[in-house]
Kinemage of the C-alpha trace (Angstrom):
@kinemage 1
@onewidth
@group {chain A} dominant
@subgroup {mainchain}
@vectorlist {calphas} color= white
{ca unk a 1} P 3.636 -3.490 21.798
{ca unk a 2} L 1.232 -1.789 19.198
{ca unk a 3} L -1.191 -3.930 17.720
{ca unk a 4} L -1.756 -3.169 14.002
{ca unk a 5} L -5.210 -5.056 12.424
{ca unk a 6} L -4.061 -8.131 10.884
{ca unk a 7} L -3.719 -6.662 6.681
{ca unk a 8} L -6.157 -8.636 4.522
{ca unk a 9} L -3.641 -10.389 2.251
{ca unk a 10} L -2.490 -9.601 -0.783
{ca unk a 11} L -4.966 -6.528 -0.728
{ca unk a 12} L -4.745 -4.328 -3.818
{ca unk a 13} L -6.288 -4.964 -7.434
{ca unk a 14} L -9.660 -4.313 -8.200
{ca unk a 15} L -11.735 -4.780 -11.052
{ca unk a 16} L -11.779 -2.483 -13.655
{ca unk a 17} L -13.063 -1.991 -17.486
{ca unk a 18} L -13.409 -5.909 -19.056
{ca unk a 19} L -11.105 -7.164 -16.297
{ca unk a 20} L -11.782 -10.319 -13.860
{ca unk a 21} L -10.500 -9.018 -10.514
{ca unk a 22} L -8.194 -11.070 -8.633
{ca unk a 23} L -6.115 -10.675 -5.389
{ca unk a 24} L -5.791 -13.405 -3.259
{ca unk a 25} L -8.917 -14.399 -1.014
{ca unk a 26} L -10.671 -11.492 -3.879
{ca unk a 27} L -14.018 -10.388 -4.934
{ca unk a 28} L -15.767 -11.731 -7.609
{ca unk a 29} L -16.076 -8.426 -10.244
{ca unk a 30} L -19.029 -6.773 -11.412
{ca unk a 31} L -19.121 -5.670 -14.813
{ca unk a 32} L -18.006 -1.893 -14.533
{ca unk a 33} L -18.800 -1.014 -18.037
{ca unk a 34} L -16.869 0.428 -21.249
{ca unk a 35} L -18.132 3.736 -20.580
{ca unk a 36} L -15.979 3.609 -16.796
{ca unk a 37} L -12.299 3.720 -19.310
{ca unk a 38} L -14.025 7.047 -20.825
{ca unk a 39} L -11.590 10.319 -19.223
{ca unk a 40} L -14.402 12.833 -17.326
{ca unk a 41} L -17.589 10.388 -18.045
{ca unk a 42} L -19.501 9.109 -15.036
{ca unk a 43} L -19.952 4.756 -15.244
{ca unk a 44} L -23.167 6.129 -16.911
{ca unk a 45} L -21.450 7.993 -19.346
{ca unk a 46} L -22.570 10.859 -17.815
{ca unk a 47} L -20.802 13.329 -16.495
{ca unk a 48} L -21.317 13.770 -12.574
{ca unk a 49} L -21.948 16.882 -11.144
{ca unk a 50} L -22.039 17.456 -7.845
{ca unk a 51} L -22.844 20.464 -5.294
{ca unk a 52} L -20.507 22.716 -2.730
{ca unk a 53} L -24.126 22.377 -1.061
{ca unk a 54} L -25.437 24.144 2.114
{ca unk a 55} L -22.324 22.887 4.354
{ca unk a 56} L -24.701 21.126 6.736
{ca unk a 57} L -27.586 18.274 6.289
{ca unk a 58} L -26.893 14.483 5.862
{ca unk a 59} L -23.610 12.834 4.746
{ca unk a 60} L -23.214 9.298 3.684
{ca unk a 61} L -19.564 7.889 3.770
{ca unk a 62} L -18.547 4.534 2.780
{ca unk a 63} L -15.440 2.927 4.710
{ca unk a 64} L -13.734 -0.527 4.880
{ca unk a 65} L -14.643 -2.945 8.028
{ca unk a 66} L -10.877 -4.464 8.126
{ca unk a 67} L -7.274 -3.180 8.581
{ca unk a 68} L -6.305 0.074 9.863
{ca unk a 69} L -9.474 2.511 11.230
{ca unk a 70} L -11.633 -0.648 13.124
{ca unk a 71} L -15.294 0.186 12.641
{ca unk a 72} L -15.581 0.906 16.008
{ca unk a 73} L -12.694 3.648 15.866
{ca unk a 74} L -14.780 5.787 12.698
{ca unk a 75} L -17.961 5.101 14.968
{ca unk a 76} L -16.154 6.975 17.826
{ca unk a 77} L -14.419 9.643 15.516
{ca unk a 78} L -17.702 10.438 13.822
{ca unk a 79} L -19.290 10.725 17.290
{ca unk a 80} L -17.025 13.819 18.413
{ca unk a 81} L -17.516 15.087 14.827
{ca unk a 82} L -21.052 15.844 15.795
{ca unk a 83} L -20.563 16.810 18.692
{ca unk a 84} L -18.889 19.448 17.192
{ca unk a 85} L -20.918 20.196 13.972
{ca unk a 86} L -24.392 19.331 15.021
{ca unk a 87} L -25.233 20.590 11.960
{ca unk a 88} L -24.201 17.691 10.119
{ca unk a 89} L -25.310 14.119 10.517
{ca unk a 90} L -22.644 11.514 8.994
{ca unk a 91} L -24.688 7.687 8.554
{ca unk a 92} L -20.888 5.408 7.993
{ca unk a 93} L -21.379 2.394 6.436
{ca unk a 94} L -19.153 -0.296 6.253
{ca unk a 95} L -17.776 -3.093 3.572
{ca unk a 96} L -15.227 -5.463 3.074
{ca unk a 97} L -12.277 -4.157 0.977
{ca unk a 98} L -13.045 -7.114 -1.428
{ca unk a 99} L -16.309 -5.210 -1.688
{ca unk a 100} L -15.142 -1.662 -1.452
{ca unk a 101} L -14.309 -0.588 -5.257
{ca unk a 102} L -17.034 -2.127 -6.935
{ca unk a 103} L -19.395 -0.307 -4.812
{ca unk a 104} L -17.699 3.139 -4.744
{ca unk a 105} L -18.031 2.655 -8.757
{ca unk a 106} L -22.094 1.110 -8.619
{ca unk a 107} L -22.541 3.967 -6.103
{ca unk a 108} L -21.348 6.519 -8.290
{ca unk a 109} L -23.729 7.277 -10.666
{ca unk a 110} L -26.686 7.851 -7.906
{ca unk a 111} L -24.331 9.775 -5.820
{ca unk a 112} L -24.622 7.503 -2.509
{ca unk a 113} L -21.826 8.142 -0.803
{ca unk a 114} L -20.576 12.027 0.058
{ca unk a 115} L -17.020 10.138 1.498
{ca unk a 116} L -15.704 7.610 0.592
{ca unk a 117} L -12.356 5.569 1.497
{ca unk a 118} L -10.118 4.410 -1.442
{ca unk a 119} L -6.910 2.455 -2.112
{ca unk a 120} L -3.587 3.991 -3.263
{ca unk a 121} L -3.797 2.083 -6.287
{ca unk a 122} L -7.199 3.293 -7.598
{ca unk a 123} L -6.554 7.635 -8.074
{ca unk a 124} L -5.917 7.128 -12.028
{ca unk a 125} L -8.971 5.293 -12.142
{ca unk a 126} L -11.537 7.106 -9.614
{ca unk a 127} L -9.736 10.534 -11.187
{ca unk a 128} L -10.429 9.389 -14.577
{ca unk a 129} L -13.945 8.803 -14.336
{ca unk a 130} L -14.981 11.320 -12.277
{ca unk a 131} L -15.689 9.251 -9.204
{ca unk a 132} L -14.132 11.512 -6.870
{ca unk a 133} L -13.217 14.619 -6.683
{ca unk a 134} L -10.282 17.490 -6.838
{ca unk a 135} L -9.040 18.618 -3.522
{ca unk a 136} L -6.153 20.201 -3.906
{ca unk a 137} L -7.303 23.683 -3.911
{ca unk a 138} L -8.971 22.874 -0.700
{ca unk a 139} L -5.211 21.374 0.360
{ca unk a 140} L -3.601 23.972 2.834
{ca unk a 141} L -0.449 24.913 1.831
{ca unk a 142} L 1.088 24.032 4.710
{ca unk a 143} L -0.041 19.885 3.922
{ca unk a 144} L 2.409 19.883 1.103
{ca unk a 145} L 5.457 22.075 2.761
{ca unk a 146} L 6.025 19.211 5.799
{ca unk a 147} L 2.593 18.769 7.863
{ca unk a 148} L 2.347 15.786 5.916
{ca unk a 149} L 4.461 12.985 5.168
{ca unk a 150} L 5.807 13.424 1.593
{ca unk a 151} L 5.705 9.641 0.611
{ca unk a 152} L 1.883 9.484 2.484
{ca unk a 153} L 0.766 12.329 0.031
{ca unk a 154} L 1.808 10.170 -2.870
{ca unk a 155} L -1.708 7.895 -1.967
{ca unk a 156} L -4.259 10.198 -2.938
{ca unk a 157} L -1.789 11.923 -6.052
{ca unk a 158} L -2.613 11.619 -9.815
{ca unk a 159} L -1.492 13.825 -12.057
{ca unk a 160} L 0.004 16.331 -9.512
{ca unk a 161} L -3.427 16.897 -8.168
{ca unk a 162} L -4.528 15.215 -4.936
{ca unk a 163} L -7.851 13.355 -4.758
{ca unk a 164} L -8.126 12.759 -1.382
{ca unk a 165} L -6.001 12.856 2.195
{ca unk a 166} L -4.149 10.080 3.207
{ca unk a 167} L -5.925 8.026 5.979
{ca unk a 168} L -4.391 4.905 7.565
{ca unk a 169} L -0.748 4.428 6.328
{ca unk a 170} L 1.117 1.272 5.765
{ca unk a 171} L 4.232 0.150 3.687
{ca unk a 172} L 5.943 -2.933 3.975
{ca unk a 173} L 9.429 -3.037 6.536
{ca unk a 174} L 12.320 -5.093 6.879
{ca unk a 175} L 12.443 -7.454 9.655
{ca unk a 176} L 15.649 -9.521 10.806
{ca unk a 177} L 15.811 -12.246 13.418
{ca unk a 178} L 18.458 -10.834 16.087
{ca unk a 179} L 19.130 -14.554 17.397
{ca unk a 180} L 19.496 -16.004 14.116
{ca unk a 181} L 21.858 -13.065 13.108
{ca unk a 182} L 23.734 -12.798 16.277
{ca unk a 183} L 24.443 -16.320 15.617
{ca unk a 184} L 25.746 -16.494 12.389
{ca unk a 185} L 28.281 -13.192 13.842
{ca unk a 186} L 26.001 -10.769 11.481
{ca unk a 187} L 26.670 -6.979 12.827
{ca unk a 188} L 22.741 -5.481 12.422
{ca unk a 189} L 24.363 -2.085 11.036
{ca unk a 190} L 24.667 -4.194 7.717
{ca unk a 191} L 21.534 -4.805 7.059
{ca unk a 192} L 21.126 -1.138 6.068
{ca unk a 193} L 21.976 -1.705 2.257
{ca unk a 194} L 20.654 -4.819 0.299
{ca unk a 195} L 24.191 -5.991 -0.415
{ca unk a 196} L 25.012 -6.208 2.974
{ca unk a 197} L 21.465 -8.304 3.113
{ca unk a 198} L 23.156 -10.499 1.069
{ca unk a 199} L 26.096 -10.824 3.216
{ca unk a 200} L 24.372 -11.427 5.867
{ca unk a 201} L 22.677 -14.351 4.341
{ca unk a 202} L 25.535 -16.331 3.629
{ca unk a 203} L 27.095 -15.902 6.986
{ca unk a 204} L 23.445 -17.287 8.464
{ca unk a 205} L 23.297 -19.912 5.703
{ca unk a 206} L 26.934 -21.040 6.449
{ca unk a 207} L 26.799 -20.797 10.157
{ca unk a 208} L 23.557 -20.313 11.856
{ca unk a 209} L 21.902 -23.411 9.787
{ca unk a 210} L 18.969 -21.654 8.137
{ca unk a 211} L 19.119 -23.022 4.825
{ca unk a 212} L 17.177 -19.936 3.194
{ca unk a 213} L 17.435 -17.027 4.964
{ca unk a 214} L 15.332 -14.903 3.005
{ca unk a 215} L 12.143 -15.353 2.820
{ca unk a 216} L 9.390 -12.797 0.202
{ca unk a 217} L 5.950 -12.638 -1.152
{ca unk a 218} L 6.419 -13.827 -4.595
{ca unk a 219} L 3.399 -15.554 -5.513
{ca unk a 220} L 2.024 -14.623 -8.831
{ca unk a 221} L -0.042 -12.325 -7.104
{ca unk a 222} L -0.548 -8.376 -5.617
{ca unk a 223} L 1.616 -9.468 -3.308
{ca unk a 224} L 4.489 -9.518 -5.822
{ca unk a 225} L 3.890 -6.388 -7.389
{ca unk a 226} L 4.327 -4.910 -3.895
{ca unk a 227} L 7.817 -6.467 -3.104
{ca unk a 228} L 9.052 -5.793 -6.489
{ca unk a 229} L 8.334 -2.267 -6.175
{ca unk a 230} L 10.351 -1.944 -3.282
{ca unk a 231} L 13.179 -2.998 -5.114
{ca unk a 232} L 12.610 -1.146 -8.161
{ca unk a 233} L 12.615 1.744 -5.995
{ca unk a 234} L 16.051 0.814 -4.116
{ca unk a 235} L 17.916 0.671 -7.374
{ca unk a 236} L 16.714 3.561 -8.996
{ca unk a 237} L 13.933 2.254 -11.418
{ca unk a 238} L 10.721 3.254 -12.685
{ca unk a 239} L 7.378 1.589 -13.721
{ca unk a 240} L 6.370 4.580 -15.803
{ca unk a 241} L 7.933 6.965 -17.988
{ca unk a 242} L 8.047 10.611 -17.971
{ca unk a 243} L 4.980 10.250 -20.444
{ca unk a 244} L 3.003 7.705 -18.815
{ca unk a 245} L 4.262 4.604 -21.234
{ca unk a 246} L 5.557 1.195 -19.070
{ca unk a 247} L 9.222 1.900 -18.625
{ca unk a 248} L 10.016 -1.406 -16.313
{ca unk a 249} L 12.107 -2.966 -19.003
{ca unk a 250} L 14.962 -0.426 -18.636
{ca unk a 251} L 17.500 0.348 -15.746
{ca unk a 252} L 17.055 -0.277 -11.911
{ca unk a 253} L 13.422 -2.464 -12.668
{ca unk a 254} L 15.657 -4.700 -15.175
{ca unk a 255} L 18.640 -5.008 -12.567
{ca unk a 256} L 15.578 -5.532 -9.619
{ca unk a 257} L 14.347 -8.285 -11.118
{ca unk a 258} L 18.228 -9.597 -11.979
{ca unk a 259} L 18.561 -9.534 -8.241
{ca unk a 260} L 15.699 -11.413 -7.122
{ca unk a 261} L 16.440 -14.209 -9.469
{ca unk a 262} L 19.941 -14.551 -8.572
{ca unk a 263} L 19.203 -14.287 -4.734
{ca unk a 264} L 17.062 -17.795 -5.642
{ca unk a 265} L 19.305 -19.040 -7.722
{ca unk a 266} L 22.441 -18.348 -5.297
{ca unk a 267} L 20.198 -20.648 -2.637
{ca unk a 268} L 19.754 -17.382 -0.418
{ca unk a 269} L 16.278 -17.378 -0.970
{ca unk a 270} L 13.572 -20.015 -0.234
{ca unk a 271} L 12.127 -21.392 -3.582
{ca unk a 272} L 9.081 -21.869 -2.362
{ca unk a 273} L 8.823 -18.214 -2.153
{ca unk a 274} L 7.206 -18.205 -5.638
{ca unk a 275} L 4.111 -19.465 -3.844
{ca unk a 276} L 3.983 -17.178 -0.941
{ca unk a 277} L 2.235 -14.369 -0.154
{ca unk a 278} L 2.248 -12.386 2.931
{ca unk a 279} L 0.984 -15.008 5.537
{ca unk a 280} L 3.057 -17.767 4.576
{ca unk a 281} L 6.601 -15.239 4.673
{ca unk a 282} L 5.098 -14.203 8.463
{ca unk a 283} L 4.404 -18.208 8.768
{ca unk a 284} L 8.127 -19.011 7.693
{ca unk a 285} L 9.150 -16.553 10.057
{ca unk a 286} L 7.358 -16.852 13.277
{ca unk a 287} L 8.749 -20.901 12.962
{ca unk a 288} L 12.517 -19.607 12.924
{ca unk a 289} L 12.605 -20.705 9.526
{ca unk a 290} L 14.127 -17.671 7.980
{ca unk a 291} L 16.485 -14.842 8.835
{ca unk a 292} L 15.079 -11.873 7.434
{ca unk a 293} L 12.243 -10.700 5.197
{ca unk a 294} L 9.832 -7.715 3.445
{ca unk a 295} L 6.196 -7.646 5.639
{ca unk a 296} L 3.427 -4.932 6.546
{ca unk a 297} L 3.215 -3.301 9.755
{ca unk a 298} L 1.509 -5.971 11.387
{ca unk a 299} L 4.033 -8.178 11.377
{ca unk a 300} L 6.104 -6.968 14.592
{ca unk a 301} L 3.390 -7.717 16.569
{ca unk a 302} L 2.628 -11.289 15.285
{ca unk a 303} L 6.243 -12.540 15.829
{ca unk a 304} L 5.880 -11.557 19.259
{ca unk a 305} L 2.726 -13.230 20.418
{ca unk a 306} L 3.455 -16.371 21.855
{ca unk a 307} L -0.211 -18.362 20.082
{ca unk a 308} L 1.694 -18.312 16.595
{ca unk a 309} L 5.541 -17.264 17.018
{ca unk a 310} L 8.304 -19.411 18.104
{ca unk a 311} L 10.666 -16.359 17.612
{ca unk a 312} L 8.910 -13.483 20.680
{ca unk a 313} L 11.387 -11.235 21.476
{ca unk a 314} L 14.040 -11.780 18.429
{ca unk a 315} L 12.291 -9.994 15.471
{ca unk a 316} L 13.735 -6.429 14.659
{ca unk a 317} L 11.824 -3.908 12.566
{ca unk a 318} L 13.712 -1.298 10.048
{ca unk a 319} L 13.352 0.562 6.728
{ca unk a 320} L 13.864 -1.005 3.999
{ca unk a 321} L 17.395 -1.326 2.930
{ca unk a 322} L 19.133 1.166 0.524
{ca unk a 323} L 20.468 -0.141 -3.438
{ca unk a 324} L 23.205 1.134 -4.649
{ca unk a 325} L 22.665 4.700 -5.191
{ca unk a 326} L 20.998 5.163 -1.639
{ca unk a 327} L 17.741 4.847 -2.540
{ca unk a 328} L 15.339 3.246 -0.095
{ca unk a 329} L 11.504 4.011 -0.220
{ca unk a 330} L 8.979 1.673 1.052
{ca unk a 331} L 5.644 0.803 -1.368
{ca unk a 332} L 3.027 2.751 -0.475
{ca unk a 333} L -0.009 0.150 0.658
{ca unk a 334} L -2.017 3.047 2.313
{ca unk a 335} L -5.861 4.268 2.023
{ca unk a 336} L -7.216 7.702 1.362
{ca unk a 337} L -10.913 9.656 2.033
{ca unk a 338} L -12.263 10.865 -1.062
{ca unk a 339} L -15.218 13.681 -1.723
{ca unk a 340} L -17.254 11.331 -3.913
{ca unk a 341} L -17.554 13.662 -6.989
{ca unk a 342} L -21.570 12.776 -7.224
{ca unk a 343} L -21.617 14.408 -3.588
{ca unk a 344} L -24.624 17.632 -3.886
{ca unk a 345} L -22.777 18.248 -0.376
{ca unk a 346} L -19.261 18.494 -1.070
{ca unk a 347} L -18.797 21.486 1.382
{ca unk a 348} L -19.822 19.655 4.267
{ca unk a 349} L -17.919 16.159 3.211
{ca unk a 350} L -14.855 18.423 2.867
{ca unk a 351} L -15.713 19.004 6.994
{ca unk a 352} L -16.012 15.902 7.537
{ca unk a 353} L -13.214 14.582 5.619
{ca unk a 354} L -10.817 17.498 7.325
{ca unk a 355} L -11.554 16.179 10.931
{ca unk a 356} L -11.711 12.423 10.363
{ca unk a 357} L -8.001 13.077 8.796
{ca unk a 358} L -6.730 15.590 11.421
{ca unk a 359} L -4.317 15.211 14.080
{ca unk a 360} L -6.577 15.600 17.120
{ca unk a 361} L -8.428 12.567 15.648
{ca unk a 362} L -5.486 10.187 14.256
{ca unk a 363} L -3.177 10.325 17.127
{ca unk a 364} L -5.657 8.823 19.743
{ca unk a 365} L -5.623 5.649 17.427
{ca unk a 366} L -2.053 5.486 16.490
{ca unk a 367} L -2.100 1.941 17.510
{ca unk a 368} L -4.685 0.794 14.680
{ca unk a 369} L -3.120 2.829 11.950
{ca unk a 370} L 0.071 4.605 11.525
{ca unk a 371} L -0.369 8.687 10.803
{ca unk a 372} L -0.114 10.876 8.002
{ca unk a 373} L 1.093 13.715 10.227
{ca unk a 374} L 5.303 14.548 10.371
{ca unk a 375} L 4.024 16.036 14.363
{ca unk a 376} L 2.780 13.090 15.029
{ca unk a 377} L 5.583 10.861 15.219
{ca unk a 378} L 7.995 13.206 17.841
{ca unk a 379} L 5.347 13.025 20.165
{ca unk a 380} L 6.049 10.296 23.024
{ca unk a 381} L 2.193 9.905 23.480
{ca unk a 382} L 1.692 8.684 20.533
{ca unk a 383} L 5.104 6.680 20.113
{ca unk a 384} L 5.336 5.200 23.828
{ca unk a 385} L 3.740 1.829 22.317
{ca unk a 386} L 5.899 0.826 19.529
{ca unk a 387} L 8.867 3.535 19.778
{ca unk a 388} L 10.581 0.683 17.229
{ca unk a 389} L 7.999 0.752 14.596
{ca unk a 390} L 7.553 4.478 14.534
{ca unk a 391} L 11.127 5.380 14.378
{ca unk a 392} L 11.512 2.919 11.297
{ca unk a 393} L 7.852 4.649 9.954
{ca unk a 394} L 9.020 8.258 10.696
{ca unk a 395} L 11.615 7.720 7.611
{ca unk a 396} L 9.982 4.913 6.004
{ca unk a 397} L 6.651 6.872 5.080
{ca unk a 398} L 8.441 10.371 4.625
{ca unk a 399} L 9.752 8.172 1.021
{ca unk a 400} L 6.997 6.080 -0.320
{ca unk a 401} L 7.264 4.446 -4.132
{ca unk a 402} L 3.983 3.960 -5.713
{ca unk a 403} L 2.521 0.686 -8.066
{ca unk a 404} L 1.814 2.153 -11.498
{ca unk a 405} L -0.676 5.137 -11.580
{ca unk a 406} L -2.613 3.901 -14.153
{ca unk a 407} L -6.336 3.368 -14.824
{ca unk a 408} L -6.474 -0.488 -15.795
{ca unk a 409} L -4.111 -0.856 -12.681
{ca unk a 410} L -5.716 -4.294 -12.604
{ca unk a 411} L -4.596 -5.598 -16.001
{ca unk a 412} L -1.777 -4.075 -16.031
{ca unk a 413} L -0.632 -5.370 -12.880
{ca unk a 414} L -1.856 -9.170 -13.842
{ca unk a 415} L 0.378 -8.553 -16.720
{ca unk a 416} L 3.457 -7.848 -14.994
{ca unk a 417} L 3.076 -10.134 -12.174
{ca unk a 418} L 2.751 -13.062 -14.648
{ca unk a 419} L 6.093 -12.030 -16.384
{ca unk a 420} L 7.755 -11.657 -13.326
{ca unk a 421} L 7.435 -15.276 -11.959
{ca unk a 422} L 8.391 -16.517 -15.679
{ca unk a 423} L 11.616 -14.654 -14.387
{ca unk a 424} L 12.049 -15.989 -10.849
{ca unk a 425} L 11.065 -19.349 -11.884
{ca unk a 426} L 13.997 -19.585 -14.600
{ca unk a 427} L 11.778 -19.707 -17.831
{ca unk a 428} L 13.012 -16.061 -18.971
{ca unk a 429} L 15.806 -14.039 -18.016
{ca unk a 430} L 14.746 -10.651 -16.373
{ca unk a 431} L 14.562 -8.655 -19.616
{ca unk a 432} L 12.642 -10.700 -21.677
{ca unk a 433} L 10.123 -10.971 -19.150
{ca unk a 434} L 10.003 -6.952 -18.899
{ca unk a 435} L 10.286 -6.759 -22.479
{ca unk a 436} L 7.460 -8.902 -23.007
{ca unk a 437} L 5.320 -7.557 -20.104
{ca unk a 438} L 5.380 -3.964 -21.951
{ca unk a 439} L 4.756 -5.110 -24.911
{ca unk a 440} L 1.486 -7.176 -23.458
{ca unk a 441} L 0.517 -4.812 -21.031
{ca unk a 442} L 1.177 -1.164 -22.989
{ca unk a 443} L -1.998 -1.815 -25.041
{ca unk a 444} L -4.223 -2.275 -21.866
{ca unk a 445} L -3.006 1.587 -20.692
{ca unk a 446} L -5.467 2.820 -23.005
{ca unk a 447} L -8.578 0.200 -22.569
């Protein structure tokens, strides 16, 4: 059974221009600074200008101690790197992802790091500001025709330029208890769409005795935003416009939200889901509590060790289910390696970069981190520990629907998650709470 890294919860948000950062066990902010919201200015103000360099000399690259990559698997990567380019000495350091933005964006302006590691949510920003740099015309074209997964190259995109390659995937799945199912006379093959999810749960609420059977990370948190976008994506909504502007009070985000309500209100879903986040879903079920749920890769492997599940053996892992129209991508949670645009060495971080992200040096540690490589996932060596999870991730990753590409991701996010448990908690009805989260969060687009 492959054993993913626990996933910090609720990771995501970071601080940003005159925002108090939040995510739930998050880092305090540092002040980032007016000048950080200014398009091609350094956090000085500045503009950073870095170097293609000699190609060889000292690196410094900056990557997170939890989830995905363990230290010790960039230690050994880096290792072989050397081996093989003695001509370039890479010193890794490592900080908590509570830690990691604020000190990619304090780093900047002295040009620390060469490298660094970045979340999916922070490209608008980093791109913005000049924190890291353009890659695509280093991209081969082959990356973008296949090599790559197409939803895994949404994680470094902004703008239709890429700044960075995807390192680490993860998106969240859909897991069913078999027992709980077979039970309540469920046939499995339903649980492709989200109506038949529905079904489903009121055949196990009506016969297996599981008085919720769904159970979701709604707490007004990161946590939220993730789930919702998953189901924006399944019926065929949007969070942004074809010019940028907050577009989640129209179509398939308004009839989302509708159907997360109702799913509480028709007793399918646990109430008490408004105050859950990750942990407490893979709590609720690992104790048989609930039938079927949205959680990271991890999870799989948590319902089936025996210290904390009461269910080993009964969890199934799949894509997400389809909405109406077919749609079914999975929200992209993933990490990317950036060129820090400060870098006097970018030629040689580019090296670097290339053969921490390559193939020959994901594949060995599949089972820490799913990988950005298409090749990857027909190839039984890599497979033969989880075939289950990598047959759902083959598809699941190929279709990936990104949390608003914005710079003041942070704000904006608070915004919406705030109006979105006025929603499930019955105090608006779905469209006033879009309506007023666009209207609140449209002028924080441009702060």
């Amino acid at each position: 059974m492959i054993t993913f890294p626990r996933r910090p919860a609720d990771r995501s948000a970071q601080p940003v221009p005159s925002v108090v950062s939040r995510r739930g066990v998050l880092v305090s902010g540092l002040a980032a600074g007016a000048a950080l919201a200014l398009p091609g200015c350094s956090v000085t103000g500045t503009a950073q200008t870095g170097g293609k360099g000699s190609g060889s000399g000292t690196l410094h690259a900056l990557f997170m101690q939890q989830a995905g990559y363990s230290t010790q698997n960039v230690r050994a990567m880096t290792t072989a790197f050397a081996k093989a380019h003695p001509d370039i000495k890479v010193v890794p350091t490592f900080v908590t992802y509570e830690a990691l933005h604020d000190k990619i964006v304090t780093a900047a302006a002295a040009g620390t790091y060469d490298v660094v590691v970045i979340d999916c949510i922070w490209p608008a920003e980093f791109a913005g500001t000049n924190i890291v740099t353009d890659l695509t015309g280093r991209y081969p074209a082959g990356w973008r025709d296949g090599d790559i997964l197409k939803g895994a190259l949404t994680t470094a995109e902004y703008g239709g330029k890429y700044y960075g390659v995807p390192w680490g995937m993860d998106t969240k799945f859909f897991y069913a208890n078999e027992a709980i199912l077979t039970k309540a006379g469920v046939d499995a093959t339903s649980l492709d769409t989200w109506s038949g999810v529905l079904e489903a749960a009121r055949k196990v609420k009506a016969k297996a005795g599981v008085k919720y059977p769904l159970a979701w990370s709604w707490s007004q948190a990161e946590a939220l935003m993730c789930d919702y976008a998953q189901l924006v994506g399944a019926f065929g909504g949007s969070f942004l416009d074809s010019s940028g502007g907050l577009a989640l009070n129209k179509g398939g985000a308004v009839t989302a939200l509708e159907w997360m309500r109702k799913t509480i209100t028709d007793g399918l879903t646990n109430p008490a889901s408004t105050t859950f986040l990750e942990a407490d879903v893979e709590k609720t079920m690992n104790n048989g509590q609930a039938a079927m749920a949205l959680n990271w890769t991890y999870y799989l492997a948590s319902s089936n060790d025996p210290k904390n599940s009461k269910v080993v053996g009964d969890i199934r892992i799949q894509r997400t289910p389809a909405g109406p129209q077919g749609k079914r991508p999975g929200v992209n949670g993933s990490m990317a390696l950036s060129v820090a645009h400060g870098s006097k060495n970018q030629d040689a971080a580019w090296t670097y970069l290339k053969w921490m992200t390559s193939e020959a040096q994901v594949d060995p540690y599949a089972a820490g981190a799913l990988p950005i490589w298409a090749a990857s996932y027909q190839k039984s060596s890599v497979t033969k520990s989880a075939p289950e999870t990598f047959a759902a991730a083959a598809g699941q990753l190929d279709d990936l629907i990104a949390r608003p590409q914005v710079a003041n991701y942070n704000g904006v996010s608070k915004v919406i998650q705030a109006e979105l448990q006025k929603a499930l908690l019955g105090d608006k009805s779905p469209q006033a709470a879009l309506d007023d989260a666009v209207k609140t969060a449209t002028p924080l687009l441009k702060s």
